[in-house]
C-alpha positions as CSV (number, residue, x, y, z in Angstrom):
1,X,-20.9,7.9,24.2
2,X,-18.1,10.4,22.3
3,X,-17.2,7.7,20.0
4,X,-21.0,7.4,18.8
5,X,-21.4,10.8,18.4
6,X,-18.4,11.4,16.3
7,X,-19.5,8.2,14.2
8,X,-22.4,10.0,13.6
9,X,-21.1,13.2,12.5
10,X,-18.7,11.4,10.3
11,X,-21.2,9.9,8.4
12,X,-23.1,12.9,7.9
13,X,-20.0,14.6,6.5
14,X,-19.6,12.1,4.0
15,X,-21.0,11.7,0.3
16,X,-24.3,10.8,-0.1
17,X,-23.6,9.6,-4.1
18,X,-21.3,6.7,-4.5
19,X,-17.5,6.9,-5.6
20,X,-16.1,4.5,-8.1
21,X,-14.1,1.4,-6.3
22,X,-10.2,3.8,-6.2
23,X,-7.2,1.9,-6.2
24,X,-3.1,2.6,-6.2
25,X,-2.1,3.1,-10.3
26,X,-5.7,4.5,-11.5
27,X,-6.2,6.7,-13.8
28,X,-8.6,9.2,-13.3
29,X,-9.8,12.4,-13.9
30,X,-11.2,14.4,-11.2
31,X,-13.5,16.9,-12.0
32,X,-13.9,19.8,-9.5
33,X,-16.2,22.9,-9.3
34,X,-14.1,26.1,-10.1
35,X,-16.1,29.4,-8.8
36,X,-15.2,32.3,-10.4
37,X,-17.2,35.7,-9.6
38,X,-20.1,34.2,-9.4
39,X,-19.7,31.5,-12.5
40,X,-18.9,27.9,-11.3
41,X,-17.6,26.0,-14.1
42,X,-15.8,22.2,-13.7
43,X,-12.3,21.2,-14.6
44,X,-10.7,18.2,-14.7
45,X,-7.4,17.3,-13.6
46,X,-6.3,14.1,-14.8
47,X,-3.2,11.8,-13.4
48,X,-2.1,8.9,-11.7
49,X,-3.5,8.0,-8.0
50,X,-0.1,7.9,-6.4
51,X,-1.3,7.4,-2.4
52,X,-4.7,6.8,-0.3
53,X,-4.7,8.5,3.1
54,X,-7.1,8.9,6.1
55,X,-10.3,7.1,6.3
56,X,-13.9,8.4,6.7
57,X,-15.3,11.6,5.9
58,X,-11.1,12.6,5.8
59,X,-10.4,10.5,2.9
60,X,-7.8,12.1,0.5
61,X,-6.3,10.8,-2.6
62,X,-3.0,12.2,-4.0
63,X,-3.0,12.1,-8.1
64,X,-0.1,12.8,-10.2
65,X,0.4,13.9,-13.7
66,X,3.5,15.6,-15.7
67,X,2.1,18.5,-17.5
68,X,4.6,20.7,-19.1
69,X,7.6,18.6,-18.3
70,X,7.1,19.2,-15.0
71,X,5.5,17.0,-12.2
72,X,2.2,18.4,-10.6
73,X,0.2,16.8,-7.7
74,X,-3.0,17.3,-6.3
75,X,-4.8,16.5,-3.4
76,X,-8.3,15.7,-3.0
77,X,-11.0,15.2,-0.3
78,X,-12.9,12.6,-1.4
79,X,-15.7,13.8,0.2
80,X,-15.6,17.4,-0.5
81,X,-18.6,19.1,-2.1
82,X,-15.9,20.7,-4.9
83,X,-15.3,17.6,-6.0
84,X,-17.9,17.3,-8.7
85,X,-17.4,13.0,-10.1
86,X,-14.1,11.3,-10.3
87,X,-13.8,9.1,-13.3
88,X,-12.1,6.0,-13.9
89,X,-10.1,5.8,-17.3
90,X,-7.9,2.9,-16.8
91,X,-6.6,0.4,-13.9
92,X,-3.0,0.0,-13.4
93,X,-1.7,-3.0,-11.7
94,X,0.8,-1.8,-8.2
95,X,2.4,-3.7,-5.8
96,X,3.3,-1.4,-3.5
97,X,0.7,1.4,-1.4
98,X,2.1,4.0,-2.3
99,X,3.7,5.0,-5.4
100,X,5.9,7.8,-4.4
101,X,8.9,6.3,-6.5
102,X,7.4,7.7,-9.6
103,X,8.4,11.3,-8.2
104,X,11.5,10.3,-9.5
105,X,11.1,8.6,-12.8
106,X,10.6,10.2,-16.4
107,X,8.7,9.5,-19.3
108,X,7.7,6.4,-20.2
109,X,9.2,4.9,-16.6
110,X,7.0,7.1,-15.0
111,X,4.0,5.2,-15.7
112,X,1.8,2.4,-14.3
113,X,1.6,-1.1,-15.8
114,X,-2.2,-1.3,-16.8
115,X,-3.8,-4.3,-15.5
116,X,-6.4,-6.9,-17.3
């Protein structure tokens, strides 16, 4: 009886438009709602999806990008209403789940193979 009833609210938290197919090594820009007094305007942060954790309505995505020499990281809930569209720019090719080892890595080693 509980586990239906959570089901059911799960589903009702999620989104009702569809996301693109995310995978490991993406590129993507993320565009989310920015409210500012009462002005919403969209930005778009841009990286590398680094990790893929949770499931459901509790989906996040971690995306990377080096802005500035320096390495910035963003979490996202998939199914947030700030999260206005993701875009897909490119694929890149991974073998692992999560690409954590690029924390480390600089410039050009710090990016994802693109696949065909």
């Amino acid at each position: 009886m509980k586990h239906r009833l959570l089901e059911k609210i799960d589903v009702e938290q999620r989104r009702k438009d569809d996301l693109p197919e995310l995978r490991i090594g993406d590129n993507v820009a993320v565009h989310v709602r920015i409210k500012e007094g009462d002005k919403e305007r969209l930005q778009a942060f841009r990286g590398t999806i680094i990790a893929r954790d949770g499931g459901g309505s509790t989906e996040t995505i971690t995306v990377r990008r080096i802005s500035f020499g320096y390495g910035v990281e963003r979490v996202f809930p998939l199914h947030s209403p700030s999260i206005a569209r993701i875009e897909v720019e490119g694929h890149g090719r991974a073998r692992r789940a999560k690409l954590y080892y690029l924390r480390q890595r600089k410039g050009k080693a710090a990016r994802v193979e693109a696949s065909e």
